[in-house]
CHARMM-style PDB file with segment names, atoms N, HN, CA, C and O in Angstrom:
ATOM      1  N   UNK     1       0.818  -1.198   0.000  1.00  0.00      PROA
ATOM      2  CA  UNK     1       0.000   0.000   0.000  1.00  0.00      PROA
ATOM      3  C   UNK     1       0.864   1.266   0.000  1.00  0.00      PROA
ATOM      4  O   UNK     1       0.767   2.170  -0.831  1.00  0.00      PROA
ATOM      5  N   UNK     2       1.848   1.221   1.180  1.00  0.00      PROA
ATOM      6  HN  UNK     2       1.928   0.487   1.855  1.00  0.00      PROA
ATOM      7  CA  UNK     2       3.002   2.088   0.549  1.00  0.00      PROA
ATOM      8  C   UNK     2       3.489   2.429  -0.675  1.00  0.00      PROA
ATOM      9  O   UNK     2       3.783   3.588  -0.968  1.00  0.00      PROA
ATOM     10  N   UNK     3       3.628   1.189  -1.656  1.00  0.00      PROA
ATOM     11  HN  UNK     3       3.389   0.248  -1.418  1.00  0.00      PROA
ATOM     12  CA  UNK     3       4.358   1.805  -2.864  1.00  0.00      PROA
ATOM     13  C   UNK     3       3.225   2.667  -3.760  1.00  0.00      PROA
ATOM     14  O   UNK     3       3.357   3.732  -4.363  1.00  0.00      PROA
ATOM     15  N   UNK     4       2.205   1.896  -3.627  1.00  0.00      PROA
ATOM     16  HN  UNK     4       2.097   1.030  -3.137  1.00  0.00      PROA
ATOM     17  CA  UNK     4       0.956   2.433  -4.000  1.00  0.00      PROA
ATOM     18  C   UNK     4       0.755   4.082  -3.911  1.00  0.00      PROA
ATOM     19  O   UNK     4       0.477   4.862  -4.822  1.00  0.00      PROA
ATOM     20  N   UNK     5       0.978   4.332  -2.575  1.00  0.00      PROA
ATOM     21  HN  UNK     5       1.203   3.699  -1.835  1.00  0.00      PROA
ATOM     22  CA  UNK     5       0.711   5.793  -2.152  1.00  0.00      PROA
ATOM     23  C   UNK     5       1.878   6.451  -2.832  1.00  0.00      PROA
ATOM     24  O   UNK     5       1.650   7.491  -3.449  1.00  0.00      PROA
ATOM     25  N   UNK     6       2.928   6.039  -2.801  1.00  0.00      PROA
ATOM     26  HN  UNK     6       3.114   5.193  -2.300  1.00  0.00      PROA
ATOM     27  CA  UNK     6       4.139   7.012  -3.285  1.00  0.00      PROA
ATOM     28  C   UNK     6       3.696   7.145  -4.330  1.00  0.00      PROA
ATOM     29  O   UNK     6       3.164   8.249  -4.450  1.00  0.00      PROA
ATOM     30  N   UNK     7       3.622   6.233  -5.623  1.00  0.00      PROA
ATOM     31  HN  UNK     7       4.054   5.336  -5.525  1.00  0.00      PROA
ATOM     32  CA  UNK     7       3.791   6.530  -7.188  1.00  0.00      PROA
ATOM     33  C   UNK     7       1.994   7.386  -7.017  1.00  0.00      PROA
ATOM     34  O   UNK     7       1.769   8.210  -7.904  1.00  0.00      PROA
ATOM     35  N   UNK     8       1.068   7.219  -6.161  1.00  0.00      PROA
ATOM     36  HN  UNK     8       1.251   6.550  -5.441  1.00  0.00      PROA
ATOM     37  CA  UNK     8      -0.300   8.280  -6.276  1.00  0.00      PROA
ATOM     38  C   UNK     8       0.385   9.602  -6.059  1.00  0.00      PROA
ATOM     39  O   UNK     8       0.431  10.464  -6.937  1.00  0.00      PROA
ATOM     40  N   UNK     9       0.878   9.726  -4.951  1.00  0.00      PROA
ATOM     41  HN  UNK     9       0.842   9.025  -4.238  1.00  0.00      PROA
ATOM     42  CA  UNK     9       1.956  10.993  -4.469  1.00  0.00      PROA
ATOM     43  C   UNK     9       2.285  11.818  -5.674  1.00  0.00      PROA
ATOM     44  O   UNK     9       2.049  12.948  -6.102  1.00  0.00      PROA
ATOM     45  N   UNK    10       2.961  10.702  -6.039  1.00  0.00      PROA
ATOM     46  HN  UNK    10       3.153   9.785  -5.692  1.00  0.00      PROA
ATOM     47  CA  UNK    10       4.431  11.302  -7.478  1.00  0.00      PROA
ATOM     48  C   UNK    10       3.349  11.675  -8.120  1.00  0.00      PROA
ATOM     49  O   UNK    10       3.104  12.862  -7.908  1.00  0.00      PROA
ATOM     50  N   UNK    11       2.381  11.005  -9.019  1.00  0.00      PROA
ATOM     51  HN  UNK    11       2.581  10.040  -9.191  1.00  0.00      PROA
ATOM     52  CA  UNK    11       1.527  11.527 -10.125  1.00  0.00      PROA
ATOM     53  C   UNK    11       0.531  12.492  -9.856  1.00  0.00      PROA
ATOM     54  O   UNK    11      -0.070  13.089 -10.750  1.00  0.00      PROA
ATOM     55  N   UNK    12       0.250  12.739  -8.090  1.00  0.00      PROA
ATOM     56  HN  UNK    12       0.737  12.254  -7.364  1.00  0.00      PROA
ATOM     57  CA  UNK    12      -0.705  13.432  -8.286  1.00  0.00      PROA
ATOM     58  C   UNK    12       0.308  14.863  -7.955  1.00  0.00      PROA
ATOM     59  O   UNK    12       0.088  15.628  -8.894  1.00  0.00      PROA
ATOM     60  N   UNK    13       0.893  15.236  -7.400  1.00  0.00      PROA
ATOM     61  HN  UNK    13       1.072  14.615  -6.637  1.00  0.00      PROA
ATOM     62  CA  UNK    13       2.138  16.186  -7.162  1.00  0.00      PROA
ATOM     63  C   UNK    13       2.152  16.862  -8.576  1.00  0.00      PROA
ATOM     64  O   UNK    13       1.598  17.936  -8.811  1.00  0.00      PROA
ATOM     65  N   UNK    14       2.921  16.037  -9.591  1.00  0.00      PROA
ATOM     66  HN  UNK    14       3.372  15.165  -9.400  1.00  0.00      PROA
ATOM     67  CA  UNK    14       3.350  16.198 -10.703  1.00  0.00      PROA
ATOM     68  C   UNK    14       2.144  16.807 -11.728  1.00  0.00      PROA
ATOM     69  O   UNK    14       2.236  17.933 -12.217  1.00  0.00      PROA
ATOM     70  N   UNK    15       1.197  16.058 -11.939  1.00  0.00      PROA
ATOM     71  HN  UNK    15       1.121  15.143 -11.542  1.00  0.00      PROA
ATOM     72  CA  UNK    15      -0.360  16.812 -12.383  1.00  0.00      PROA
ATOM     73  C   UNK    15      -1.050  18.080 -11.625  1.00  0.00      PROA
ATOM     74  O   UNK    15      -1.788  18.907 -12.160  1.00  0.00      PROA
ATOM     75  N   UNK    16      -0.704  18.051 -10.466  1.00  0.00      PROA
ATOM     76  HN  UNK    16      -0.104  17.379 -10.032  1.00  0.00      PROA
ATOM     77  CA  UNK    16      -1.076  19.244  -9.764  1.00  0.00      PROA
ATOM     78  C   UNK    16      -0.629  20.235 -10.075  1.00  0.00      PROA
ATOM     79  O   UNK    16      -1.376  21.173 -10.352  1.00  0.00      PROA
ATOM     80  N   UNK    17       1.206  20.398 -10.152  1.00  0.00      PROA
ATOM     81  HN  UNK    17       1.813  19.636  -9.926  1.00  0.00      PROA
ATOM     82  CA  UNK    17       2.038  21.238 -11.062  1.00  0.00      PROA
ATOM     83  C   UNK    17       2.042  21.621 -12.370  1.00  0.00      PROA
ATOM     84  O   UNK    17       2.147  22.807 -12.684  1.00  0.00      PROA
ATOM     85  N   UNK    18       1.879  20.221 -13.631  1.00  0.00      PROA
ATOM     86  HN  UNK    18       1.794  19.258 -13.376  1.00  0.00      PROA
ATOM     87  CA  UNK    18       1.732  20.894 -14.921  1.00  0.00      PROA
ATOM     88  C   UNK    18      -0.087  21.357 -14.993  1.00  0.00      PROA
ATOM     89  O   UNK    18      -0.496  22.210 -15.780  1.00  0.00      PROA
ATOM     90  N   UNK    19      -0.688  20.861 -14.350  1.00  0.00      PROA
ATOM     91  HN  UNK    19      -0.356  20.167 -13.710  1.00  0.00      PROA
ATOM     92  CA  UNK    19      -1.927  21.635 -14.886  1.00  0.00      PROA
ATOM     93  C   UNK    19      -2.257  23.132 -14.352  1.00  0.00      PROA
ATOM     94  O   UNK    19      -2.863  24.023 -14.947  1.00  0.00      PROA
ATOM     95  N   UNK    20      -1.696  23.148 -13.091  1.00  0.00      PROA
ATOM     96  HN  UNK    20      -1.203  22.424 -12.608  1.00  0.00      PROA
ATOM     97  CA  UNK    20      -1.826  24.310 -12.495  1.00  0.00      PROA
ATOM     98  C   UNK    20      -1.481  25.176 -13.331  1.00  0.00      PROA
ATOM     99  O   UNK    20      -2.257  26.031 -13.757  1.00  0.00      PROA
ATOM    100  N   UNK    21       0.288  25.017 -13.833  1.00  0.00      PROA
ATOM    101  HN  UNK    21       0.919  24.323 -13.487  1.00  0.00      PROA
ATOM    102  CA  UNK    21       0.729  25.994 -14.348  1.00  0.00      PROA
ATOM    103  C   UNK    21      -0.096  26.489 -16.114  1.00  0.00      PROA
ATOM    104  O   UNK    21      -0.016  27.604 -16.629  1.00  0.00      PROA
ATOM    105  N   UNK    22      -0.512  25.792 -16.445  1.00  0.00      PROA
ATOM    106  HN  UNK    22      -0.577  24.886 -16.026  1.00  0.00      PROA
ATOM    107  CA  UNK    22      -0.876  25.357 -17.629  1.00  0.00      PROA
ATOM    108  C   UNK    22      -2.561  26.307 -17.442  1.00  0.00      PROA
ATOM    109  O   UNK    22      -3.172  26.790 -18.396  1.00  0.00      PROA
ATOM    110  N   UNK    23      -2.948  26.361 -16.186  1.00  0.00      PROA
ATOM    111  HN  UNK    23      -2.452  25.969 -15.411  1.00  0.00      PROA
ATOM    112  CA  UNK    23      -4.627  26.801 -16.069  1.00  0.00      PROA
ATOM    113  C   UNK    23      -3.901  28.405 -16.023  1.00  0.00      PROA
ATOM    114  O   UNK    23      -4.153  29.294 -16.836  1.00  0.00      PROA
ATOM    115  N   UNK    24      -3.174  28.489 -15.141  1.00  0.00      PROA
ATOM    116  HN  UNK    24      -2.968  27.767 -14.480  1.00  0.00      PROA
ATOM    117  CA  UNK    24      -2.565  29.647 -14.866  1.00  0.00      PROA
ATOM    118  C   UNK    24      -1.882  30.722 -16.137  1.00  0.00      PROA
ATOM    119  O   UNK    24      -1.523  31.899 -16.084  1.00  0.00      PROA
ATOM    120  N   UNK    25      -1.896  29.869 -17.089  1.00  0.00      PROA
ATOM    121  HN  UNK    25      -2.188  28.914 -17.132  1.00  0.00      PROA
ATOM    122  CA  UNK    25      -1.364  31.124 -17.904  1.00  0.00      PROA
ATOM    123  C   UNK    25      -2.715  31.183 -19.086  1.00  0.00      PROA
ATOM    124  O   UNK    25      -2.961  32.177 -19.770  1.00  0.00      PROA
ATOM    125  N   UNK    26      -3.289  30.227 -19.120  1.00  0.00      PROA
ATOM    126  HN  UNK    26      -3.090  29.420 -18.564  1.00  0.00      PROA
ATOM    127  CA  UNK    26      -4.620  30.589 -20.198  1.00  0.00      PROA
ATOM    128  C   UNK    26      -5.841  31.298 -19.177  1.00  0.00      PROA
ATOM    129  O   UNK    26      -6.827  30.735 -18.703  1.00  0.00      PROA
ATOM    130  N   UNK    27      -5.439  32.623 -19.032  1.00  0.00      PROA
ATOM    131  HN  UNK    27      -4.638  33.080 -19.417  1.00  0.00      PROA
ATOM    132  CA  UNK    27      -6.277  33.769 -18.668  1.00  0.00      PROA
ATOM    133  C   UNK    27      -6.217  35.024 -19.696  1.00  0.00      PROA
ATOM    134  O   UNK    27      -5.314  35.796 -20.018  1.00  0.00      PROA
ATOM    135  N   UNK    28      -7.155  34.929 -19.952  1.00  0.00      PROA
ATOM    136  HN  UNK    28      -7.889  34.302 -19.690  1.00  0.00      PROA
ATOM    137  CA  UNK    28      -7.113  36.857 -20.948  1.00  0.00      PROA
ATOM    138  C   UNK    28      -7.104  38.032 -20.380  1.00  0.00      PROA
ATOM    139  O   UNK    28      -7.928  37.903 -19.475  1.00  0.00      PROA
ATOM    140  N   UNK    29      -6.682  39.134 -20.336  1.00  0.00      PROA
ATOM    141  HN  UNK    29      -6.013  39.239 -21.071  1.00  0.00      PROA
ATOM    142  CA  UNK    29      -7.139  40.312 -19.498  1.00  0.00      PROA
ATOM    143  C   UNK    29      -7.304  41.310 -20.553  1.00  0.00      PROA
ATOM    144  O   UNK    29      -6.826  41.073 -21.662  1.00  0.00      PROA
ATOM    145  N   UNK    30      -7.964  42.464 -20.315  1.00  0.00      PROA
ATOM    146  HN  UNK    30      -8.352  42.656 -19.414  1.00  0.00      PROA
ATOM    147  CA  UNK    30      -8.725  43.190 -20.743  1.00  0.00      PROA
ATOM    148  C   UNK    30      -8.678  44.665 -19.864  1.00  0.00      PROA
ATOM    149  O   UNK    30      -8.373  44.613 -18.672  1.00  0.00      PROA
ATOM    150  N   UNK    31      -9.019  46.077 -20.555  1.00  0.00      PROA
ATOM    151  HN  UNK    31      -9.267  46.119 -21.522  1.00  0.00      PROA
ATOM    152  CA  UNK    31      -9.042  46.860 -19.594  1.00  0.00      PROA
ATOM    153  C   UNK    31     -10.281  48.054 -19.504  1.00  0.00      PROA
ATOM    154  O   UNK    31     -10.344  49.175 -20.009  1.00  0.00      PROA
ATOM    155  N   UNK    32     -11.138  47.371 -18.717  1.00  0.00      PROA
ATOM    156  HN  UNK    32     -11.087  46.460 -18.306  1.00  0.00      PROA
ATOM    157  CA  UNK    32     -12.463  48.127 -17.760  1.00  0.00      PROA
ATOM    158  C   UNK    32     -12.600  49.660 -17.259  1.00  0.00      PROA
ATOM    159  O   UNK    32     -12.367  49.780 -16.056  1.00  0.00      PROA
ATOM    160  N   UNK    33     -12.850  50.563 -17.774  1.00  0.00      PROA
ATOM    161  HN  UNK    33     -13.039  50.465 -18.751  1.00  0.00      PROA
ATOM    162  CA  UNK    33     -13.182  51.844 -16.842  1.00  0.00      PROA
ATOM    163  C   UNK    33     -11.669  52.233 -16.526  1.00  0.00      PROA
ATOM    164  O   UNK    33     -11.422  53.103 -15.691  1.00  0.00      PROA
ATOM    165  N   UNK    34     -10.583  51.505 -17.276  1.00  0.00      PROA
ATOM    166  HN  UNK    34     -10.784  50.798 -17.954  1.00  0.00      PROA
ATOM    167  CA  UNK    34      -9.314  51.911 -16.764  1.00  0.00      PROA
ATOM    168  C   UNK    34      -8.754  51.067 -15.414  1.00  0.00      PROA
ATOM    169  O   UNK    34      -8.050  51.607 -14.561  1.00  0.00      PROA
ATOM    170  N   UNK    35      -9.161  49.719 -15.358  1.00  0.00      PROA
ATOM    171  HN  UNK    35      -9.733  49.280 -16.051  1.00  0.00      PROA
ATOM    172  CA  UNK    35      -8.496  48.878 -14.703  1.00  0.00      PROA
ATOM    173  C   UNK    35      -7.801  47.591 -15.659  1.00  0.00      PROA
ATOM    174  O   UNK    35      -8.380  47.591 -16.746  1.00  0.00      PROA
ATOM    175  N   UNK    36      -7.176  46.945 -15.621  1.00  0.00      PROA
ATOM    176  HN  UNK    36      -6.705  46.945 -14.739  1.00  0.00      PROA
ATOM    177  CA  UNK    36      -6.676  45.809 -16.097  1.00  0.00      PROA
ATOM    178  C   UNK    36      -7.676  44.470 -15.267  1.00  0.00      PROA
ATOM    179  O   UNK    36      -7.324  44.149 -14.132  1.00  0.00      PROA
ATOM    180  N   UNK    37      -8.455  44.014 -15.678  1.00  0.00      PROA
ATOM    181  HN  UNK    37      -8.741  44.274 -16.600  1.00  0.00      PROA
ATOM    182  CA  UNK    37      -8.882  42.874 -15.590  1.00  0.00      PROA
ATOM    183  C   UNK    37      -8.772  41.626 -15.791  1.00  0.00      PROA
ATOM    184  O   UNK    37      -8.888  41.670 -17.015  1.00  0.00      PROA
ATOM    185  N   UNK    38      -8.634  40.496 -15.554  1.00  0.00      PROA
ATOM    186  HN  UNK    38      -8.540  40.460 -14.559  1.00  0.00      PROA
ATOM    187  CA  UNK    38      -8.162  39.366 -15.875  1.00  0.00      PROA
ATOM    188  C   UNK    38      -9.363  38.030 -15.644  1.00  0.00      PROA
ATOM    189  O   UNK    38      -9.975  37.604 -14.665  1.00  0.00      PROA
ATOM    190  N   UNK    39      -9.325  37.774 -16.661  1.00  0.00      PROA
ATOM    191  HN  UNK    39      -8.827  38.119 -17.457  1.00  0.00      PROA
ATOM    192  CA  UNK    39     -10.659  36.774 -16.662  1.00  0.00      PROA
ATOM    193  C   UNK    39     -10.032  34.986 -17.260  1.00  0.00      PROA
ATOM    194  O   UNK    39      -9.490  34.631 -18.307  1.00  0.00      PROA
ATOM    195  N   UNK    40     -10.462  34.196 -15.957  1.00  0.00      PROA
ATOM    196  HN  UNK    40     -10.902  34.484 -15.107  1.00  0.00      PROA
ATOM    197  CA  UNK    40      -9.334  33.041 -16.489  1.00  0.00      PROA
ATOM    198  C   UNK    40     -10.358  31.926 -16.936  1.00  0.00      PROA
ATOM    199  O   UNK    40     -11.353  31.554 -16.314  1.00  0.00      PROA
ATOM    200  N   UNK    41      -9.809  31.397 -18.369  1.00  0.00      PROA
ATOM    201  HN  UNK    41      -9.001  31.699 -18.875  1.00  0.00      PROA
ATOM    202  CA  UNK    41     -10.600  30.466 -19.089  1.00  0.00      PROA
ATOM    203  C   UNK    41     -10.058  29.652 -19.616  1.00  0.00      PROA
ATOM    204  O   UNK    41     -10.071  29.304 -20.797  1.00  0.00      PROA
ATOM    205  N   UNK    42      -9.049  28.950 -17.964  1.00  0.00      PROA
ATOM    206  HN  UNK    42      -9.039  29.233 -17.005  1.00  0.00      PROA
ATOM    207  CA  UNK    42      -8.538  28.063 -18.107  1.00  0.00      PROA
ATOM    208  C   UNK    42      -9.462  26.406 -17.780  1.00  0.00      PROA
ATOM    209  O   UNK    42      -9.496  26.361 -16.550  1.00  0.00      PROA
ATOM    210  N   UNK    43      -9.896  25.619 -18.114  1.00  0.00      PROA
ATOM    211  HN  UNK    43      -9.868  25.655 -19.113  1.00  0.00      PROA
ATOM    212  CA  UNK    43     -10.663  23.928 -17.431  1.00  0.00      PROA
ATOM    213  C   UNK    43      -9.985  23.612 -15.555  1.00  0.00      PROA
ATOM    214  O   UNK    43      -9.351  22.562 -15.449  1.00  0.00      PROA
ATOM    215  N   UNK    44     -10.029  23.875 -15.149  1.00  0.00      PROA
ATOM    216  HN  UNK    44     -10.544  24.728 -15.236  1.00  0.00      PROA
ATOM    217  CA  UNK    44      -9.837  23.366 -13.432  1.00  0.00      PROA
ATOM    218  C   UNK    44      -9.911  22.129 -13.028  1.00  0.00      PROA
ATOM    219  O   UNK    44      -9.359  21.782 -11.984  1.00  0.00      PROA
ATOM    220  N   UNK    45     -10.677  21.192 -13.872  1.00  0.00      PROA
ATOM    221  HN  UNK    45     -11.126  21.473 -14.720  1.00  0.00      PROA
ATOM    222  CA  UNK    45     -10.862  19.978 -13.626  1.00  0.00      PROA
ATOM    223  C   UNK    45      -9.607  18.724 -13.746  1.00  0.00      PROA
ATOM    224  O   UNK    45      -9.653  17.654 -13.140  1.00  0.00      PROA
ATOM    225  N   UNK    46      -8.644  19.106 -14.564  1.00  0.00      PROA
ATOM    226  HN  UNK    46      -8.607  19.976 -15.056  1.00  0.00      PROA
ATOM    227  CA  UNK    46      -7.382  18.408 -14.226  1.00  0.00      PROA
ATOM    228  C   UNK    46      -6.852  18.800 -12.699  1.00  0.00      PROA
ATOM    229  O   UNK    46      -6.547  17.987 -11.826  1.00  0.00      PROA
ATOM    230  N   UNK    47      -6.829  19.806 -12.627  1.00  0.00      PROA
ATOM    231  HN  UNK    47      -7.077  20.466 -13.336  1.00  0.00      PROA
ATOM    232  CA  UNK    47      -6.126  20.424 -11.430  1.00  0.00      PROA
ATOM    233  C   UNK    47      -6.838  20.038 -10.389  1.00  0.00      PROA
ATOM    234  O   UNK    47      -6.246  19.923  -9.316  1.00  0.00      PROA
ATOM    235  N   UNK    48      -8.302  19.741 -10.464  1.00  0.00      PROA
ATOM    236  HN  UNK    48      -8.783  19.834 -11.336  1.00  0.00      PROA
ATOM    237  CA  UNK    48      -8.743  19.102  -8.938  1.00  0.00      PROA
ATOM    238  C   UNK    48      -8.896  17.816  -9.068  1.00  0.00      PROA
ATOM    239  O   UNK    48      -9.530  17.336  -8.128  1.00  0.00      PROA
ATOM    240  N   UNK    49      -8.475  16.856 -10.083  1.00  0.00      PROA
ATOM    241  HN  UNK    49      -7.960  17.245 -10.847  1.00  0.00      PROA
ATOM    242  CA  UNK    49      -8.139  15.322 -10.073  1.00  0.00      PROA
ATOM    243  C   UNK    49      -6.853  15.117  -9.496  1.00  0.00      PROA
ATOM    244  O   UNK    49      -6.514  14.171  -8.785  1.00  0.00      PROA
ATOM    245  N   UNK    50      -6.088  16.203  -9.911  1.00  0.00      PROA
ATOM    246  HN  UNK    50      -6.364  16.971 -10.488  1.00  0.00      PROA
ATOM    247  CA  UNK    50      -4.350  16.213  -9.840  1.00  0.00      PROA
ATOM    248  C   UNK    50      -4.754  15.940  -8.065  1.00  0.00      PROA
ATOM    249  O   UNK    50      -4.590  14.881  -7.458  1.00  0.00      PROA
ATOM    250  N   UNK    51      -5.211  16.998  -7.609  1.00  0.00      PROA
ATOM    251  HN  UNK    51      -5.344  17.858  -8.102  1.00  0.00      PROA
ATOM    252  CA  UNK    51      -4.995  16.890  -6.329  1.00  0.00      PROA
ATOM    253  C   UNK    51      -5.691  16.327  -5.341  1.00  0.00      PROA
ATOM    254  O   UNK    51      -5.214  16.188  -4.214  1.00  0.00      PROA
ATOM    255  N   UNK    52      -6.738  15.996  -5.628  1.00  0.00      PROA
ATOM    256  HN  UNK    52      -7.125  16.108  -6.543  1.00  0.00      PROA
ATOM    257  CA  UNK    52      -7.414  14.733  -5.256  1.00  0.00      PROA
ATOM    258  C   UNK    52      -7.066  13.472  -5.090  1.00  0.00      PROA
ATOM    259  O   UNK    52      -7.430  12.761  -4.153  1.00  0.00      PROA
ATOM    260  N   UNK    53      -6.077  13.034  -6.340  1.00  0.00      PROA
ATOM    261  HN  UNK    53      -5.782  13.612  -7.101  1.00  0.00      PROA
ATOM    262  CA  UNK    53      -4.775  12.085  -6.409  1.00  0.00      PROA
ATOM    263  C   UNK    53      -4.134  11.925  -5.289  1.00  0.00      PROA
ATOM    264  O   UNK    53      -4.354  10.994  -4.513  1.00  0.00      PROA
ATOM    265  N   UNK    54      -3.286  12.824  -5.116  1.00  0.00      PROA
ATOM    266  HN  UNK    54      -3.108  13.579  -5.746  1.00  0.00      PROA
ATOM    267  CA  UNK    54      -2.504  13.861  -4.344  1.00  0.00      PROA
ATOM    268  C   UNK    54      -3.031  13.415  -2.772  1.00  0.00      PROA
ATOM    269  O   UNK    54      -2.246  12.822  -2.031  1.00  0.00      PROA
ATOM    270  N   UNK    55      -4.180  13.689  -2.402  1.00  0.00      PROA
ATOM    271  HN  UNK    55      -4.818  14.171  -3.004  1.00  0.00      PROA
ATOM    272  CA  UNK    55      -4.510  13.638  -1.748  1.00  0.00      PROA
ATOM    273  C   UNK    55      -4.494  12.031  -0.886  1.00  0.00      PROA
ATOM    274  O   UNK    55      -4.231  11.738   0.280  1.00  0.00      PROA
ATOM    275  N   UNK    56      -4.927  11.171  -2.142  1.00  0.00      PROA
ATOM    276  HN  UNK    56      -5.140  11.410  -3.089  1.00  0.00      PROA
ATOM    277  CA  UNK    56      -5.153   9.958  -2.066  1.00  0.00      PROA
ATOM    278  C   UNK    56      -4.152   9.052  -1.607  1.00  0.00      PROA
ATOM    279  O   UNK    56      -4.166   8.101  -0.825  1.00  0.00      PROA
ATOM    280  N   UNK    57      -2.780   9.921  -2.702  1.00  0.00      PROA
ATOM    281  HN  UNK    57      -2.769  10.693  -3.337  1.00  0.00      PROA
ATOM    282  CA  UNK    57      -1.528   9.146  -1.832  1.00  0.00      PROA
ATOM    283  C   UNK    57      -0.727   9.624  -1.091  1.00  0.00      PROA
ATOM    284  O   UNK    57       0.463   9.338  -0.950  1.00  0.00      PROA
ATOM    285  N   UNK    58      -1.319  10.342  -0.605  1.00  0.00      PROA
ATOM    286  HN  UNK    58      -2.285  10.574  -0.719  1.00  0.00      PROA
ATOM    287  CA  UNK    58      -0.601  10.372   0.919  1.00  0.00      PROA
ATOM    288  C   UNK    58      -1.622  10.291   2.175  1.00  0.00      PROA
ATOM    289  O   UNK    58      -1.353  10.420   3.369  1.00  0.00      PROA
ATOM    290  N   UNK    59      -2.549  10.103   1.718  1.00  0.00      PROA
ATOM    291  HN  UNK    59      -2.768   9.998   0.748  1.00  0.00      PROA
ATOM    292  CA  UNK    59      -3.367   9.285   2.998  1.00  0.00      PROA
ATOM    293  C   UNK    59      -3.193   7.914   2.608  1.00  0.00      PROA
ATOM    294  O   UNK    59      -4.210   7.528   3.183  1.00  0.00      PROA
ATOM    295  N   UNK    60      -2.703   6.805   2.069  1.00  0.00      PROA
ATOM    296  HN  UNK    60      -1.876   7.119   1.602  1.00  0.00      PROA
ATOM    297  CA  UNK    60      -2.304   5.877   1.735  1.00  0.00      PROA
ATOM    298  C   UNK    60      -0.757   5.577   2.036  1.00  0.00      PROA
ATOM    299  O   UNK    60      -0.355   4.430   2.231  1.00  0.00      PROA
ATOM    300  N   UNK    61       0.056   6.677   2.056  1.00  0.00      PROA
ATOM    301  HN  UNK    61      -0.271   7.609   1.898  1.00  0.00      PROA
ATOM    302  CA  UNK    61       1.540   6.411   2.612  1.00  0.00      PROA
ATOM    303  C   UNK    61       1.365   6.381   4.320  1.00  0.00      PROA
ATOM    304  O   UNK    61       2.055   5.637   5.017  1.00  0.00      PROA
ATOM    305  N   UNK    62       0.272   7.366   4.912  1.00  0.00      PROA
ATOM    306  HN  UNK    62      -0.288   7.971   4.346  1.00  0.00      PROA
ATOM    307  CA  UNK    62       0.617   7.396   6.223  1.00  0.00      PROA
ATOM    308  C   UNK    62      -0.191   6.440   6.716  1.00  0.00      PROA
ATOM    309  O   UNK    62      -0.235   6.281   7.936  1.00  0.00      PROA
ATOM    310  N   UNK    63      -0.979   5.629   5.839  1.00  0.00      PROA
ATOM    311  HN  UNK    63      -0.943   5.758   4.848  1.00  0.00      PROA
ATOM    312  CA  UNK    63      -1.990   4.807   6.809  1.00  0.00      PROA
ATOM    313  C   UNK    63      -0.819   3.461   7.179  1.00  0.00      PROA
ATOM    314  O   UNK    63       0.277   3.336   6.633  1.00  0.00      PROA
ATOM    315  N   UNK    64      -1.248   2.774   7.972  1.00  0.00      PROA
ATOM    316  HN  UNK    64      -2.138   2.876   8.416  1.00  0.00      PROA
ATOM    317  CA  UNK    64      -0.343   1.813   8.280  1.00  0.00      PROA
ATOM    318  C   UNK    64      -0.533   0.192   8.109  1.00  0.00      PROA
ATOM    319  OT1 UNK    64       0.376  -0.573   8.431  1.00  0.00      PROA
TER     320      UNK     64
END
């Protein structure tokens, strides 16, 4: 169950990072009344599997 949790760990870590970064830069901005606005239309749904993963293995590394 240990090894289990690590390689969930590793993949969900790792997906948490490229999607994040990946949601994080597909935002458009635009400028309002003279503000800079930023409107993000990036999908989120990798990013909360990533870490849900994530989540999974490491409550699986610490269980005993």
């Amino acid at each position: 169950m240990k090894t289990i949790g690590l390689i969930l760990t590793i993949l969900g870590l790792a997906g948490t990072v490229f999607y994040g970064m990946q949601a994080i830069q597909n935002s458009e901005s635009f400028s309002f009344l003279g503000m800079d606005v930023a409107v993000s239309s990036a999908d989120w749904t990798p990013v909360i599997i990533s870490a849900v993963v994530l989540i999974v293995g490491l409550f699986l590394r610490k269980r005993k």
